[in-house]
N, C-alpha and C positions, 0 to 999 in steps of 0.2 A: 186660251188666254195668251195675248201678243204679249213677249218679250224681246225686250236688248235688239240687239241687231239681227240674229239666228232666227230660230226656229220659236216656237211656243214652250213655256215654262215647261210642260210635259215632252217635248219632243227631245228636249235639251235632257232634263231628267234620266229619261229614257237613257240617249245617250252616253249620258256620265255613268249609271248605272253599268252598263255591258263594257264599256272603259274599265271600270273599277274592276270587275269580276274576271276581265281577262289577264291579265299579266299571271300566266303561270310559270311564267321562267325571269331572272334577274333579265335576261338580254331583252325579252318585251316590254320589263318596266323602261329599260333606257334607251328603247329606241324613240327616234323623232318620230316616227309613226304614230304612236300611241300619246307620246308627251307634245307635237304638234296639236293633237285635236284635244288634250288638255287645254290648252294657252289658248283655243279659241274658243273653250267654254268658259274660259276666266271675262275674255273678252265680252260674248253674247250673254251670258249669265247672270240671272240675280246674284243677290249677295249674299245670298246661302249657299248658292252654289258655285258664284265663283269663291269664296270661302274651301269647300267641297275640294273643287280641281285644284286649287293652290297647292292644298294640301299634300296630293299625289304629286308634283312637280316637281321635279330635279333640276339642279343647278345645267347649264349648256355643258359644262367640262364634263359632265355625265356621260351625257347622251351619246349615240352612237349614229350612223345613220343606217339608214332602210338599210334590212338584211336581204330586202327581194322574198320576203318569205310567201308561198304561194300556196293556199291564199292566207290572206296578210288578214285578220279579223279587224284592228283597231280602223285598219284604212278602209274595209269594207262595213264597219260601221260609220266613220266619219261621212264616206261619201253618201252613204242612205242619209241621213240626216242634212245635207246639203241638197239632196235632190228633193226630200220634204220639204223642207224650210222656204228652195225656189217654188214649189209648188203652192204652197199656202200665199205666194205674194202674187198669185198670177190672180 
C-alpha cells in the first residue's frame, strides 16, 4: 500500500520499528543519525506514525552529530529503506 512521499505503509513501519528498538545507549538516542531518519518518517509517514516518530524526537540543542560509529545501525537502516522505497517507484 503507497504512502506519503517514502516508502509503503509497511516499509516505513518496518523502519520506525528497528529505529525504535535501537537506541541502546543515551548517545544513539541523540545522535542525527538515528533522530535524522526520525524527521523523515515524520515527513513520509501517516499520522500514526508520524505521531509515532514525533514522539521519539528530541529538540536540535539535543542532538549530537554522527559519532562515525562503524557500523552505524540507524543509518544502515535508513539507507535499506531508501534504496526500497527507490525501488518500488521504478
Amino acid at each position: 500500500m503507497p504512502a506519503g512521499k517514502g516508502g509503503t505503509v509497511s516499509a516505513q513501519t518496518e523502519l520506525f520499528e528497528k529505529l525504535r528498538a535501537w537506541p541502546n545507549e543515551e548517545r544513539c538516542r541523540t545522535c542525527d543519525c538515528l533522530q535524522g531518519a526520525l524527521t523523515q518518517l515524520e515527513i513520509d509517514g501517516d499520522g500514526q506514525l508520524k505521531a509515532l516518530a514525533a514522539k521519539h524526537r528530541i529538540p536540535s540543542e539535543q542532538m549530537h552529530a554522527c559519532l562515525g560509529c562503524d557500523p552505524c545501525p540507524p543509518a544502515e537502516f535508513w539507507a535499506e529503506y531508501v534504496r526500497e522505497s527507490r525501488s518500488e517507484k521504478r
